[in-house]
N, C-alpha and C positions, 0 to 999 in steps of 0.2 A: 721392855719398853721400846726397842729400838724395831720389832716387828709390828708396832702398830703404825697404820699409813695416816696420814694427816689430811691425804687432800691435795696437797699441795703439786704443782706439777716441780717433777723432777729438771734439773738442771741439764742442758743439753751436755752430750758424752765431748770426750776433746775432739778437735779438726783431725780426721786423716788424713787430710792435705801435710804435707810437711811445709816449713812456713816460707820456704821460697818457690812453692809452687806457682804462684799467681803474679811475680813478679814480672815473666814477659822477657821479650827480647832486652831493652834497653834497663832492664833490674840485672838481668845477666851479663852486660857489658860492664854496671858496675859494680859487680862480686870481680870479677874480673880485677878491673882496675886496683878496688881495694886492696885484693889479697898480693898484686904486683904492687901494690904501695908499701903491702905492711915486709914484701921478703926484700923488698929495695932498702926499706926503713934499717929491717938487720942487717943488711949487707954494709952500709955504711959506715953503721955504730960499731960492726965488730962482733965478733962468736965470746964475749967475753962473760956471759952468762951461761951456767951449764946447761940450761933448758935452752937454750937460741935454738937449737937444729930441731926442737918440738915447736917450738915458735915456727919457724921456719916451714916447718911440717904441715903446720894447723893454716900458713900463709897459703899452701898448695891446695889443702885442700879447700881451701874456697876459691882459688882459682879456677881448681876440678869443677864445683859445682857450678862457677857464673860462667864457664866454657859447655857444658849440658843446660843448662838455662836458655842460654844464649842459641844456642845450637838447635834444642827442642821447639822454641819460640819461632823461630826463621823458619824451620820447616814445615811448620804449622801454618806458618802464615802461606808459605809457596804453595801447600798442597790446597788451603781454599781458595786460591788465586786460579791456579789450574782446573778444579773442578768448575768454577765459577764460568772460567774462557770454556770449560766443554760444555757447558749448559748451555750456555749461549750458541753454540755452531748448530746448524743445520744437521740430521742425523746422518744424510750424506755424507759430508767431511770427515768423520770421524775414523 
């Protein structure tokens, strides 16, 4: 039963985008922020949970990713800003 088709259109497959792809410069400032909020937050309270330094760990790595966010965004931006100023000059100048 499960070989016959219905008709029906199938449901689109998942995003290959991973879901902080489209976040941008300022979505990577605040991965950033958060994850220096949440290793400030344990540094505070204390290592008195035996998982803190996985806490801890999982704080970095969101920091990792809103520092590549952040960082991919900015370049992105500079490099159409550059090609943008080369289109505009005279082919002379170049």
């Amino acid at each position: 039963m499960s070989d016959q088709h219905t008709g029906e259109p199938r449901p689109p497959a998942a995003d290959p985008a991973p879901w902080w792809a489209g976040t941008g410069p300022i979505g990577g400032v605040v991965l950033i922020l958060l994850g220096l909020g949440a290793a400030a937050a344990l540094f505070v309270t204390g290592h008195a949970a035996p998982d803190a330094y996985l806490n801890l760990y999982g704080a970095a790595k969101v920091v990792a990713v809103g520092l590549v966010v952040a960082g991919t965004g900015l370049l992105a931006g500079r490099r159409r800003t550059r090609e943008a100023c080369d289109a505009a000059r005279p082919d002379g100048e170049r």
